[in-house]
C-alpha positions in Angstrom: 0.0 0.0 0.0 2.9 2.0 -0.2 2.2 3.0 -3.8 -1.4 4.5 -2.4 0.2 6.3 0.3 2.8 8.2 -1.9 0.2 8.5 -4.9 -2.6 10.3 -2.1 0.2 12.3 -1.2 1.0 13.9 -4.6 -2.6 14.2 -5.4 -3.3 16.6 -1.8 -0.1 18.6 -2.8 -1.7 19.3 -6.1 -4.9 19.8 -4.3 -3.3 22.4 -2.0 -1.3 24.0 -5.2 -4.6 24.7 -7.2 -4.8 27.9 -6.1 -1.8 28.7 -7.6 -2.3 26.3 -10.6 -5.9 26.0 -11.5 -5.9 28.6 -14.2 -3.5 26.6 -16.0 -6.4 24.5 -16.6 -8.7 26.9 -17.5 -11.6 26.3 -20.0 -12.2 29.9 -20.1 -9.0 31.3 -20.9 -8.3 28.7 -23.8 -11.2 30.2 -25.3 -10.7 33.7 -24.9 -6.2 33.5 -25.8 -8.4 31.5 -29.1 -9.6 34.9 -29.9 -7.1 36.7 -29.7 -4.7 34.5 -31.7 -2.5 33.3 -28.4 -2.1 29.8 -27.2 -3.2 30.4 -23.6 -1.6 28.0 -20.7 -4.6 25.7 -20.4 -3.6 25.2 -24.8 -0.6 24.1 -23.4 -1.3 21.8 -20.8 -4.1 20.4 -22.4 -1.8 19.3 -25.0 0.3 17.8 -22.8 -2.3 15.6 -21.7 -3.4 14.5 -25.0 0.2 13.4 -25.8 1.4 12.1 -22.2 -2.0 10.2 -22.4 -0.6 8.4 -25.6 1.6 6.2 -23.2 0.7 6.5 -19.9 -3.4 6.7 -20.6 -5.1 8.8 -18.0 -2.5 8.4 -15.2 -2.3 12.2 -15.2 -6.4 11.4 -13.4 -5.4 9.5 -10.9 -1.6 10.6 -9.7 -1.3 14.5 -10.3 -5.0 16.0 -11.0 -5.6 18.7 -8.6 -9.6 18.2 -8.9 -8.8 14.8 -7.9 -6.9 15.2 -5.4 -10.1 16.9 -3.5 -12.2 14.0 -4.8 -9.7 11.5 -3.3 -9.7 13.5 -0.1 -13.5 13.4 -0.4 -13.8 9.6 -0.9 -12.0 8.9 2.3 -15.0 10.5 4.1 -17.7 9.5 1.6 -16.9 5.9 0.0 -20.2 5.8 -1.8 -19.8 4.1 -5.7 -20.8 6.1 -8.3 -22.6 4.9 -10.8 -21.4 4.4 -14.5 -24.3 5.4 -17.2 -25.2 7.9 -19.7 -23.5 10.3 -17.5 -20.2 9.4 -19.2 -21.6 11.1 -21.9 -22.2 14.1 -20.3 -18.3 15.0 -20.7 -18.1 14.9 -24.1 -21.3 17.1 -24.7 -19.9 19.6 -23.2 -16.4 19.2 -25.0 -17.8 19.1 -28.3 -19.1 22.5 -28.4 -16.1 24.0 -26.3 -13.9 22.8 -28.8 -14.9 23.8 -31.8 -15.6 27.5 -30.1 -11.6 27.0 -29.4 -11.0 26.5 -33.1 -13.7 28.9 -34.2 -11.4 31.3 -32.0 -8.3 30.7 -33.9 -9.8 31.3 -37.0 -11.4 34.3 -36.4 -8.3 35.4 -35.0 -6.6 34.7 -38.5 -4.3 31.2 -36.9 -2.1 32.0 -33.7 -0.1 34.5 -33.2 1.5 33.9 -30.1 2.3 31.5 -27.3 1.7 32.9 -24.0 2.1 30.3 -20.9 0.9 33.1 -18.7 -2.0 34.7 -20.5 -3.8 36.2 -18.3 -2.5 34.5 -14.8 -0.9 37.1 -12.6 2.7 36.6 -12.7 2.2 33.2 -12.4 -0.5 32.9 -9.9 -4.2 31.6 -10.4 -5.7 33.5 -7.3 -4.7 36.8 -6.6 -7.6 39.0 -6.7 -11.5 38.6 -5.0 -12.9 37.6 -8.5 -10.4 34.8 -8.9 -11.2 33.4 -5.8 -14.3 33.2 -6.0 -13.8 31.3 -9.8 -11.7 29.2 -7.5 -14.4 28.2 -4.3 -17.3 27.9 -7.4 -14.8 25.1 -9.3 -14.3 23.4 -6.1 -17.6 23.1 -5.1 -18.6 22.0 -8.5 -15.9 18.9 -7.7 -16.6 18.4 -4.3 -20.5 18.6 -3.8 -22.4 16.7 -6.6 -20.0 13.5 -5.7 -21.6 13.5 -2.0 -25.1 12.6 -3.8 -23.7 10.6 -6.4 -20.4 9.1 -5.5 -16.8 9.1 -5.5 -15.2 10.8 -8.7 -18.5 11.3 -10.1 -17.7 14.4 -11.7 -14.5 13.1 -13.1 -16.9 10.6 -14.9 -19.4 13.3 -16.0 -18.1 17.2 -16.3 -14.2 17.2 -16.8 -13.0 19.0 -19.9 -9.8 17.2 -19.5 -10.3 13.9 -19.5 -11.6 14.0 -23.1 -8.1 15.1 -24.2 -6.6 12.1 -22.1 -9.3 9.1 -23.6 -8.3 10.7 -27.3 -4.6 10.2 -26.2 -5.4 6.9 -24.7 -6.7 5.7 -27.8 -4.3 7.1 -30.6 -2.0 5.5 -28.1 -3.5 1.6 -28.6 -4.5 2.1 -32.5 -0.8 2.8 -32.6 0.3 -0.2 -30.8 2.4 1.4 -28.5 3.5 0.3 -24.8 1.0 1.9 -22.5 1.1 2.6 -18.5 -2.6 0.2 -18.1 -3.2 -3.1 -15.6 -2.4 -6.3 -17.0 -4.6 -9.4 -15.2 -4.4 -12.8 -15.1 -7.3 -13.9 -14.5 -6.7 -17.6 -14.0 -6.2 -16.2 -10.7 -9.4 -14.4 -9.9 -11.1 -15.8 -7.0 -14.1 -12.9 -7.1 -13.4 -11.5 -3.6 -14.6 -8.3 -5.3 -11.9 -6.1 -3.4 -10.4 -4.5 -6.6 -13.5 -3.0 -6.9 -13.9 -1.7 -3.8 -10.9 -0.3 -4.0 -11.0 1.6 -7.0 -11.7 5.2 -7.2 -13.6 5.0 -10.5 -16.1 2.6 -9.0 -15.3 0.1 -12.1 -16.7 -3.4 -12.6 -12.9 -4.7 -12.0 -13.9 -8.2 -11.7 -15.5 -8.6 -15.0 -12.7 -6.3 -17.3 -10.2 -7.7 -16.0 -11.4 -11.1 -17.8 -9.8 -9.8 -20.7 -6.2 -9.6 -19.6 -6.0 -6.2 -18.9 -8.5 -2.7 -17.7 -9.0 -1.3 -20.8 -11.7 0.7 -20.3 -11.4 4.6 -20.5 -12.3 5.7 -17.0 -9.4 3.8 -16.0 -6.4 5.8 -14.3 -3.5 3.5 -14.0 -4.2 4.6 -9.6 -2.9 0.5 -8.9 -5.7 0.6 -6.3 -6.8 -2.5 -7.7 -3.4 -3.8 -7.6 -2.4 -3.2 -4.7 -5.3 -4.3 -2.7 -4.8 -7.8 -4.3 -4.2 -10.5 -2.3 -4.0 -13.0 -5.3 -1.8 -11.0 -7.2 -4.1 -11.1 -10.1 -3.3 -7.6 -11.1 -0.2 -5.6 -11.8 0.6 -1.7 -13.5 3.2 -2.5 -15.8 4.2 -0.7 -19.5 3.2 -3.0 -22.3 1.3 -3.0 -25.3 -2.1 -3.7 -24.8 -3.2 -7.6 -25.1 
């Protein structure tokens, strides 16, 4: 459980950061650097994601997010499941649109201009002024409150702009046939205690992927949860190309 211990840690730094990092993710400020020709932070990092996602799928979820690291702080206080549905579709209609009013931006703008990291963030910082804090407390609360009604990470599942970017990566990453950060399984081993799924913060149906040889689905984020609480050693993170 090591693994878990060092992973929480690194999410609750990021957690405790995001007031110095969340407009790096903005959704806003992509939009509005779009218009103005510039390729704003958020561009940047969402970029990053897309390609990092190419090999290590949506590991970016469940070791360094900042909105998960409140979610995973949450879920020690509120285990309840969430439930997997339509509401994975939720994500993507509201990606869509936000999208194509990013490229919309660039065009009108005549392509980009610039590249500016710092677009807009005050000399580095997310929250420096009354306005931005208060951007801040309304995108915590929008992490942190729906999940208490309907369980762990559900808003990862339904509203995240990000992990879009990261499933696109995920999947370039396997039509390529690249070695991927995923969990393998053998499950010749598989008793059906049903602890992996217990344990894992996407409130997965571990016991019945995992009857492929691997967790290839895309609300999967390489945490080793699973793995680790194992006792059968039926699953193990490892870099491979998918079976």
């Amino acid at each position: 459980m090591k693994r878990q211990r060092i992973r929480t840690g690194i999410l609750l730094a990021s957690f405790a950061l995001f007031p110095v990092t969340i407009f790096y993710f903005s959704p806003y400020l992509i939009v509005w650097g779009a218009f103005q020709g510039v390729i704003a932070g958020s561009a940047v990092a969402f970029t990053l994601q897309l390609v990092s996602a190419i090999f290590l799928r949506r590991a970016f979820c469940g070791w360094v997010c900042p909105a998960g690291g409140l979610q995973e702080l949450e879920s020690q206080a509120v285990g309840k499941p969430s439930k997997l549905g339509k509401g994975l579709l939720v994500k993507w209609a509201i990606w869509t649109p936000w999208v194509v009013s990013i490229v919309t931006g660039f065009v009108v703008a005549g392509g980009v201009a610039t590249i500016d990291p710092l677009f807009h963030i005050d000399h580095g910082f997310s929250v420096t002024s009354l306005g931005a804090l208060a951007i801040y407390l309304i995108i915590v609360a929008l992490f942190f409150i729906p999940n208490l009604f309907l369980g762990r990470r559900a808003m990862c599942h339904c509203i995240c702009w990000m992990a879009p970017f990261m499933i696109i990566g995920e999947k370039l990453g396997a039509a390529a046939h690249v070695p991927q950060l995923h969990v393998a399984a053998d499950p010749a081993k598989c008793v059906s205690c049903g602890s992996c799924e217990k344990a894992c913060p996407m409130s997965l149906p571990v016991s019945t992927l995992l009857e492929s040889g691997a967790i290839t689905h895309s609300e999967c984020m390489q945490c080793g949860a699973c793995c680790d609480t194992c006792r059968k050693g039926v699953l193990t993170l490892e870099i491979g190309k998918l079976p």
